[in-house]
N, C-alpha and C positions, 0 to 999 in steps of 0.2 A: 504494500500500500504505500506511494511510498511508505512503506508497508509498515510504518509506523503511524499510529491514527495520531492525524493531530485533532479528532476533534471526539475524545473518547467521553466527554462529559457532555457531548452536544445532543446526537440525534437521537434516532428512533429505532431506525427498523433495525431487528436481528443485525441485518448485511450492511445495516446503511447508518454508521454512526456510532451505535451502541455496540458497534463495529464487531464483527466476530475473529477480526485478525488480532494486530499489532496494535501496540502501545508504546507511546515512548518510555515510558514510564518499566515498562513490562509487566505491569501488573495488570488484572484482568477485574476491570469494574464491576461494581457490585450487580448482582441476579444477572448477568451478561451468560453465564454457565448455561442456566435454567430457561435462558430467553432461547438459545440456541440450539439447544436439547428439542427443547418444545416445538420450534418451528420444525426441526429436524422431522419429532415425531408425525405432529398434524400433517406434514406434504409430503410423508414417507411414498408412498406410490405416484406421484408426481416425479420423488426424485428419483425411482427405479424407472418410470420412463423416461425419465432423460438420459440417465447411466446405460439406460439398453440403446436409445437413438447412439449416442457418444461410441458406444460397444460394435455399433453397425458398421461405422466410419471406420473407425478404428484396425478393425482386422482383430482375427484371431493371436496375432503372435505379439500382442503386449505383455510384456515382461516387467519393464520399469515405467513406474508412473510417479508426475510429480504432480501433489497436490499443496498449490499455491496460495498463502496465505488460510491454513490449513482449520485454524481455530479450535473448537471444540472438537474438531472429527469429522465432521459430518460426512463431509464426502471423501475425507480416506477411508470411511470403514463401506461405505456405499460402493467405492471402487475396485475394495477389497472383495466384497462379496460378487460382483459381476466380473471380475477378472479373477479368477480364481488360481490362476498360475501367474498372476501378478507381484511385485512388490511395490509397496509405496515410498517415496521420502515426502514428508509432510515439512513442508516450509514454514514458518512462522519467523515472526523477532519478537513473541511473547516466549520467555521459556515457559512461564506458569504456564499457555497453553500447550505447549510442546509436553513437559511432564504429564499434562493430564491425556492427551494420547496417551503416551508409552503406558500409563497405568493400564487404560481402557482396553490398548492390545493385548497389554498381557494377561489381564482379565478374561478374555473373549479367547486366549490362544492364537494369538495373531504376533506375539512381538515378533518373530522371526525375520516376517512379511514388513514392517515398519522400521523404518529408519527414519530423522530428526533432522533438519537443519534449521539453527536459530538464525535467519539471515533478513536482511532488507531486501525487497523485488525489487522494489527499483535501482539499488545498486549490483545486480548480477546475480547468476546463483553460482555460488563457487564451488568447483568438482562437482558440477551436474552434468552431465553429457551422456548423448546417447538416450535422449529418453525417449519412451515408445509416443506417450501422451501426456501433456499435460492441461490439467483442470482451474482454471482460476473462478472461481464462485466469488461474486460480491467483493473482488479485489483490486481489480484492476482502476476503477474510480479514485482509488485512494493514492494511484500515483504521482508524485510530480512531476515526472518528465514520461508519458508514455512512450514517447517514441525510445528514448533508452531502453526503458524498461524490455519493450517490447524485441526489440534486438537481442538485450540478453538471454529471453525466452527462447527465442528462433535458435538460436546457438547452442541454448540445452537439447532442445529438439534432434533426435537424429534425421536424416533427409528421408522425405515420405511421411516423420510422425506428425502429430495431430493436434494441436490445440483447443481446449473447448472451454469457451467463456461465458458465465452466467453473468448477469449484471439485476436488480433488481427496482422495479420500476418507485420507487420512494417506498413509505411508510405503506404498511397494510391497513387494509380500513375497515371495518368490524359492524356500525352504527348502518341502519335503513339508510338510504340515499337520498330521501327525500323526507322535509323535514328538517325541525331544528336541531337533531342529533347529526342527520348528514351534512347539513350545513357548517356544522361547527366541527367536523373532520376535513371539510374542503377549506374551512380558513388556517387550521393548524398544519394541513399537506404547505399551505403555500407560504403560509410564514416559514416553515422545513427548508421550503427549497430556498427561499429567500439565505438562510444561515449555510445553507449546506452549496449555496452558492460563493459563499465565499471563504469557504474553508475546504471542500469539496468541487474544487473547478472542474474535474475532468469527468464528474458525475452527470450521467446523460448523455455523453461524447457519442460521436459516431465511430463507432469500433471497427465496422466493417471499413470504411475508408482510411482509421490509421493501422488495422491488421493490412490491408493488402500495401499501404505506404511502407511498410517493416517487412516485407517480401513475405509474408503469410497470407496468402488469397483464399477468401473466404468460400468455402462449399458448400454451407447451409446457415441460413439465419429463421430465427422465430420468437415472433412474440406469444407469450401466453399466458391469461388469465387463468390465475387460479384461484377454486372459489369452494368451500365449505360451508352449507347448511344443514340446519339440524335435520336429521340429528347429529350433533356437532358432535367428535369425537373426544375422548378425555383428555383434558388439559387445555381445551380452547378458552373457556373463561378465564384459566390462570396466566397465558398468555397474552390474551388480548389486556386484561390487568397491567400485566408486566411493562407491555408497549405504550399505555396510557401514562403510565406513571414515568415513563421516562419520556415520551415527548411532553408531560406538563414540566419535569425538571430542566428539559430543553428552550422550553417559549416561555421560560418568567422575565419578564421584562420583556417579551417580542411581541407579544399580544394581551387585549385590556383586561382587566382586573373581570369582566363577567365572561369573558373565555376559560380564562384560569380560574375561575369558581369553578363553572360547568365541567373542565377536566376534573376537578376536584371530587367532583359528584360519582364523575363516573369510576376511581377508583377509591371511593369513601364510605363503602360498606354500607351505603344504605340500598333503596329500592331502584334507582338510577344504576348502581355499580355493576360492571360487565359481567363480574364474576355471578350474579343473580339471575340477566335478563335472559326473554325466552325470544329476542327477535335478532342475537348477535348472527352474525354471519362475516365469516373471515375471506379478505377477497387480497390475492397479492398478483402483480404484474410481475412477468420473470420472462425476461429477453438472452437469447444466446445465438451463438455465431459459435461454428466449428469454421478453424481453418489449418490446412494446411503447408508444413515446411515441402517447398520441391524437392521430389530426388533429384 
């Protein structure tokens, strides 16, 4: 990012702020664990079609896979399970996240298959080469100079492998759309991007244009809404809780004193709070581009 979040106190989403990578700091902010767990869980079949799309492109003969800015897990242990003659090196410059992989692998019986690098993406990845494929989920935004970044990627890459990039379209949004509950998740999206505009410049970027400007031409792109209703699966109310309470600690001072009530409400344990209502529905945008290095 440059894979250290400079804005680890700012946003919101899992991927976007409350950031599931790097810290300058290397510490890993507070319920960031549980927020990224939970998304993990909730779009678990989302993200085995994606790993199977990724699987298609890819070829059978992936062996080494780098999963960039690696965070919680999520998608080394996803890429572990769909490549099963695979190994992972999971990138981070959190070590606290980096240790808690190694835990989880060796938990699950996987350390063998997992390897660690605590490095910055946008400064290189050093002793990676040769990779079959690698995955950047929600990382790539947080670079300052993509087009570096993105060289050094191309470089890890062996000729022929494969890059696949998720990027996540802002904050998830949970509240009816119409209305003065949806109204007031459309004025916190844009006060978001407002902040996430100037901490976050490369958020939103046209990837496909600077993947093929970095000699990776792109061979599939798609945007795709993802959306869960009830009956909502376990842990939706405590997520959607979790996301509230950190974009209200994000917009104090950005938006008026009866916005920040209203967020207040909704994670303030009365009949308003997400974790109670019977009309939440979780909706996330998630865009990605495979591209690949020429042999």
């Amino acid at each position: 990012m440059a894979h250290a979040h400079r804005d680890q106190h700012s946003p919101t989403h899992p991927h976007d702020g409350s950031a599931h990578h790097a810290h300058d700091s290397g510490a890993i902010p507070d319920g960031l664990p549980e927020i990224l767990d939970l998304d993990a869980a909730l779009f678990a079949p989302h993200l085995t079609a994606l790993t199977g799309r990724v699987a298609c492109l890819a070829g059978d003969d992936v062996r080494h896979i780098v999963d960039l800015g690696a965070g919680t897990g999520t998608g080394t242990f996803a890429l572990l399970e769909q490549f099963p003659a695979a190994r992972v090196t999971a990138v981070d410059s959190s070590p606290a996240m980096l240790e808690h992989i190694v835990t989880v692998a060796r938990e699950r019986g996987l350390g063998d298959r997992v390897r660690t690098l605590e490095a910055d993406a946008g400064a290189g990845l050093p002793g990676v080469t040769d990779a079959d494929l690698v995955w950047a989920s929600a990382s790539l935004h947080h670079l300052d100079d993509p087009a570096t970044a993105l060289a050094g990627i191309r470089a890890a890459l062996r000729p022929g492998g494969l890059l696949a990039v998720a990027e996540v379209g802002g904050m998830p949004t949970f509240l009816p759309e119409d209305g003065a509950a949806g109204a007031l998740e459309a004025r916190c999206r844009t006060a978001l991007d407002g902040l996430h505009a100037d901490q976050l410049p490369h958020r939103g970027a046209d990837w496909g244009a600077l993947l093929t400007a970095a000699g990776l031409p792109v061979e599939q792109e798609r945007a795709e809404r993802w959306e869960l209703r009830a009956p909502l699966p376990e842990g939706a109310g405590r997520y959607a809780y979790l996301v509230f309470e950190r974009v209200r600690g994000s917009l104090e001072g950005r938006v008026g004193p009866e916005d920040l009530a209203a967020l207040g409400r909704l994670v303030g344990g009365g009949p308003e709070d997400v974790r109670h209502r019977g009309d939440l529905v979780v909706r996330s945008t998630r865009e990605t581009w495979m591209a690949r290095r020429p042999a």
